[in-house]
C-alpha positions in Angstrom: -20.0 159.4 -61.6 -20.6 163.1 -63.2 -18.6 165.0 -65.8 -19.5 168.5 -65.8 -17.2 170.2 -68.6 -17.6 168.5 -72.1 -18.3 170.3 -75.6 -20.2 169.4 -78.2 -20.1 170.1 -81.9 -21.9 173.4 -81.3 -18.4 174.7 -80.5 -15.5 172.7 -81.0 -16.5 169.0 -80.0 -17.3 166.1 -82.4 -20.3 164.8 -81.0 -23.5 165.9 -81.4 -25.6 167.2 -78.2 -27.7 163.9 -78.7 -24.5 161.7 -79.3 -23.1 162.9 -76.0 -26.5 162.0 -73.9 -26.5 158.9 -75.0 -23.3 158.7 -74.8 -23.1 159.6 -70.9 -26.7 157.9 -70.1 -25.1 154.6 -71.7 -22.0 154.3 -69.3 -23.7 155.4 -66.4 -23.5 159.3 -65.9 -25.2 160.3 -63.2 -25.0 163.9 -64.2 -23.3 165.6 -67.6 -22.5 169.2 -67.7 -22.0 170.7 -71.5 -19.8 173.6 -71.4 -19.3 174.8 -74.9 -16.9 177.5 -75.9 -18.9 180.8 -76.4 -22.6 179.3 -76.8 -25.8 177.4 -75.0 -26.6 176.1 -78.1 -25.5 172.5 -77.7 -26.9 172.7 -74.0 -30.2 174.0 -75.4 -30.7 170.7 -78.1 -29.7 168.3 -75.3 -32.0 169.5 -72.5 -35.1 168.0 -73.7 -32.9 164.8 -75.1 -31.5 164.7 -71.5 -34.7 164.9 -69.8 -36.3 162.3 -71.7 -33.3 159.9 -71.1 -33.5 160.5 -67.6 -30.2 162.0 -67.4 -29.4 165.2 -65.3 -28.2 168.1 -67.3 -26.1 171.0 -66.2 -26.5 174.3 -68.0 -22.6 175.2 -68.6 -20.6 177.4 -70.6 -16.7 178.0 -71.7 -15.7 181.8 -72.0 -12.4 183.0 -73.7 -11.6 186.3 -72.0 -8.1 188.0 -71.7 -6.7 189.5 -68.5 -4.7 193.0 -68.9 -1.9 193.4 -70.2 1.0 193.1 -68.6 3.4 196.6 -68.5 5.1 195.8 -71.7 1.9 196.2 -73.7 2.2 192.5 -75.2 -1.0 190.2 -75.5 -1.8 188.2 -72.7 -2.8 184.2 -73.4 -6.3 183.5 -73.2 -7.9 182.9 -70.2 -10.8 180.1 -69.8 -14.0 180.7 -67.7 -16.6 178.1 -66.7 -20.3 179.7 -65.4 -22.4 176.6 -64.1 -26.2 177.6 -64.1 -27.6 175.8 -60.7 -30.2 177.4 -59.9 -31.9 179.1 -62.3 -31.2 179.3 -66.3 -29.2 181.9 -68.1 -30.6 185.1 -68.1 -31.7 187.2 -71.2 -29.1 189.5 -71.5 -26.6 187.2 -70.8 -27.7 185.3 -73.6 -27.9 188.3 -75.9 -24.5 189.3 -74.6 -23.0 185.4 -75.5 -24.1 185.9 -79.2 -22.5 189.3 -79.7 -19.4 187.6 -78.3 -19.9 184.8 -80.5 -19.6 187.9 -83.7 -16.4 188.1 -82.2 -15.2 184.7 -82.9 -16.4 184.9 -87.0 -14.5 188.1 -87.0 -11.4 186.7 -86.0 -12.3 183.6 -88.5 -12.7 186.3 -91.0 -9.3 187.9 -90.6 -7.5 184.6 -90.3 -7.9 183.5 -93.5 -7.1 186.5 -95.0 -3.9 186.4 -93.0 -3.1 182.5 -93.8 -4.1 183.5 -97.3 -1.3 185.9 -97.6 1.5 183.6 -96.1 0.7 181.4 -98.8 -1.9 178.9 -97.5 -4.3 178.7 -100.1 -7.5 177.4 -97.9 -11.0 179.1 -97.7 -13.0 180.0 -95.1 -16.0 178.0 -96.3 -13.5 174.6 -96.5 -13.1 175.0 -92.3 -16.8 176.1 -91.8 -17.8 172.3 -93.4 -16.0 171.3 -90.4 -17.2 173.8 -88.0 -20.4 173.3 -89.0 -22.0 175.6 -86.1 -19.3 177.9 -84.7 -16.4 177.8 -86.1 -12.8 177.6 -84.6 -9.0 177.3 -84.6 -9.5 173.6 -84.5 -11.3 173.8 -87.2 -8.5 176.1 -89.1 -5.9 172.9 -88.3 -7.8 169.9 -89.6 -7.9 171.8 -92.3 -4.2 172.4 -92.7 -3.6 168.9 -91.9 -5.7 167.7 -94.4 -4.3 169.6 -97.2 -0.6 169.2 -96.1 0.7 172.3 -94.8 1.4 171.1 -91.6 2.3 166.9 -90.5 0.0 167.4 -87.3 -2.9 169.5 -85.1 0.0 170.3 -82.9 2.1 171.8 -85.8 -0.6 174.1 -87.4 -1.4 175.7 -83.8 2.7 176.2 -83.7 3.2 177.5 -87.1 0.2 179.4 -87.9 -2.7 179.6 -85.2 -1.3 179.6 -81.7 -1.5 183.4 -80.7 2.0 184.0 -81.2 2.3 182.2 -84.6 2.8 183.4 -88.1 -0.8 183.9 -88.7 -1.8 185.0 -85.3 -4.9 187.2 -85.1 -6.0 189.1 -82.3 -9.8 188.6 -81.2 -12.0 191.0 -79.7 -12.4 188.9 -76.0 -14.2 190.2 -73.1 -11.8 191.4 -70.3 -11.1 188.1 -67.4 -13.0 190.2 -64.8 -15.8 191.2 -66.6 -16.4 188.0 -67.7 -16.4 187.2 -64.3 -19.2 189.8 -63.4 -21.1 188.9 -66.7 -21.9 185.2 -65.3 -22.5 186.0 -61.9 -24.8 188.5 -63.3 -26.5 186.1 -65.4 -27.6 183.9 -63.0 -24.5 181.8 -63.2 -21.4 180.5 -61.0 -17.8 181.6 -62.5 -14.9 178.8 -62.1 -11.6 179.4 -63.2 -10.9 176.6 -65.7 -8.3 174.3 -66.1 -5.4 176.7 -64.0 -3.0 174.1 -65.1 -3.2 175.6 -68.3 -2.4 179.4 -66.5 1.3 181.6 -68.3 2.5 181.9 -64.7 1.0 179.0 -62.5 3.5 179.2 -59.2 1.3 179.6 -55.7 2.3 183.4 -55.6 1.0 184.1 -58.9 -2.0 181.9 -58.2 -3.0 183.5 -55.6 -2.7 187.2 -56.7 -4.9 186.4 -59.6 -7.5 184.5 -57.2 -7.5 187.7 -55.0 -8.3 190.0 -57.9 -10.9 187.5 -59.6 -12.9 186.8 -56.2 -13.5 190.7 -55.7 -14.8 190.6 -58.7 -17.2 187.8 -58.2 -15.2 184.1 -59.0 -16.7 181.4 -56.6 -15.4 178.4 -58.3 -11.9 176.9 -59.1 -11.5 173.9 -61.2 -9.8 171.3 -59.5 -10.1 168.5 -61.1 -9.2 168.0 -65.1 -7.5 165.5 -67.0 -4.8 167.7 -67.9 -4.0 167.7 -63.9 -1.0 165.9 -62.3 -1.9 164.5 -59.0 0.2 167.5 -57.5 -1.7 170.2 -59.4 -4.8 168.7 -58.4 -3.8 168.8 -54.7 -2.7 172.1 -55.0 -5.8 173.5 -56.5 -7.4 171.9 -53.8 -5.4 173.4 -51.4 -6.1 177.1 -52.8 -9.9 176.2 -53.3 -10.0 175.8 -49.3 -7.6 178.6 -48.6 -9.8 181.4 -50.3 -13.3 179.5 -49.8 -13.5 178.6 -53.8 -15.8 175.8 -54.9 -14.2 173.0 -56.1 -15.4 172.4 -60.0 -14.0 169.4 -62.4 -14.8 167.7 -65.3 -12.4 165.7 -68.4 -12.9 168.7 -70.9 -14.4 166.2 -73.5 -14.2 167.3 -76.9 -14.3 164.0 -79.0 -12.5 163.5 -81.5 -10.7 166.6 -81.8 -8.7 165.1 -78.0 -9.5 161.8 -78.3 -7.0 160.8 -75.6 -9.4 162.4 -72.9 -12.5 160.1 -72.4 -15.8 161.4 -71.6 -16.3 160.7 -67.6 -12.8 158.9 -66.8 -10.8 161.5 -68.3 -7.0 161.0 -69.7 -6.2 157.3 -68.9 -8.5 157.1 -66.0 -6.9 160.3 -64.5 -11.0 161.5 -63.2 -13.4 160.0 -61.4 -16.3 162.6 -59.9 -19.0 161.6 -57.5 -22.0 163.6 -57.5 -21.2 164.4 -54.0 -19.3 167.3 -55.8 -22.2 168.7 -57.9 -24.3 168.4 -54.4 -21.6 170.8 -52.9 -21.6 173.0 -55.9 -25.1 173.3 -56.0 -25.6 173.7 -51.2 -22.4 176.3 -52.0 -24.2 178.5 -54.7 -27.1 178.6 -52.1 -25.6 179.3 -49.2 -23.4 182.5 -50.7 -26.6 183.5 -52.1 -28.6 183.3 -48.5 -25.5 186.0 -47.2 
């Protein structure tokens, strides 16, 4: 059993990078892939913690880009990348590009409490950094609203205040969908569309157009398999994986605490169950498209 898309408290996971190995070596992981938002930094700690456990480590990350907008000039939702590096590790520059991106992200922090600030909610930015601890996030932003009272639950500070058309909404500075694309395929790495479930307009049609545009643009991967998928979306996405020669990626998207109905390795009431047979394929695909 593998789980290749979990985050650590590096971004916006509980658990610690050691926490999680030995939380996967102690039910039986055969391979654990850390794919935190915006940074290698909870990938980096673990490696050596991994390899000493005797636990196989994947080299992941989880990119928030935005695709163009659409005619009407609005802001488009955020769209999640994975890059899995197989083969080799992250380059330099891809590495120097992730922590200019991650500037991005304390920007926005920045801006956000100036704009919950002047709504009325009297938090600070250093209150949801104790909780951020290493990079800071929205999630972050709603314990903290939860916890002083402004809101009854997580769900109700992201609709009131966070979400990206709430009250306190603030725009961030995100790579474009396709250059985030190009950026992990030129760093070494193989781009997956994430969690598609999760997609503004997620009929087959509009599926595939975006597949089309992504896969000239370098996207090899599709994410098939995540606890937030129905039986019927996964069989879809697995149907478009085949029909446009996508690898097939999955994992529970464990984040601890902060979703603590999705389990690391079974996912959302059992709803995942990976056998390394798919890393194998991940890994013989990466190769083979490189050999052309």
């Amino acid at each position: 059993m593998i789980d290749l898309h979990t985050h650590t408290d590096r971004s916006d996971g509980t658990a610690s990078p050691a926490q999680l190995v030995d939380d996967a070596k102690a039910m039986g992981l055969q391979a654990l892939g850390i794919t935190d938002h915006d940074t290698l930094e909870g990938y980096d700690i673990a490696a050596p913690l991994a390899a000493q456990a005797g636990l196989e480590l994947i080299c992941g990350i989880e990119l928030s880009t935005r695709p163009d907008p659409p005619p009407d000039g609005s802001r488009p939702p955020s769209v999640h990348l994975l890059g899995y590096f197989l083969q080799e590790p992250a380059s330099p520059g891809f590495r120097q590009w992730i922590r200019g991106h991650q500037e991005s992200r304390r920007e926005r922090n920045r801006k956000l409490i100036a704009k919950l600030n002047s709504l009325g909610v009297e938090i600070t930015l250093e209150e949801v950094q104790v909780l951020g601890k290493h990079l800071t996030g929205r999630p972050h932003f709603a314990k903290v609203l939860l916890r002083k009272g402004y809101v009854k639950t997580n769900q109700e500070a992201f609709d009131r205040y966070l979400a990206d058309n709430a009250s306190a909404s603030v725009e961030r500075d995100e790579p474009e969908l396709v250059g985030g694309v190009r950026r992990i395929r030129e760093g070494g790495g193989l781009p997956s569309l994430a969690h598609p479930v999760r997609l503004p307009e997620r009929d087959r049609a509009s599926l595939e157009k975006l597949l089309r545009t992504l896969i000239d643009n370098g996207l090899q991967g599709l994410e098939v398999y995540h606890s937030e998928h129905s039986p019927e979306d996964t069989a879809l996405y697995k149907e478009l994986a085949a029909q446009f020669q996508l690898i097939e990626t999955g994992g529970t998207d464990f984040h601890g605490d902060n979703k603590p109905s999705i389990h690391l390795g079974t996912g959302k009431g059992n709803n995942v169950s990976l056998n390394y047979s798919l890393l194998e394929n991940m890994r013989r695909s990466v190769a083979e498209m490189a050999a052309r």
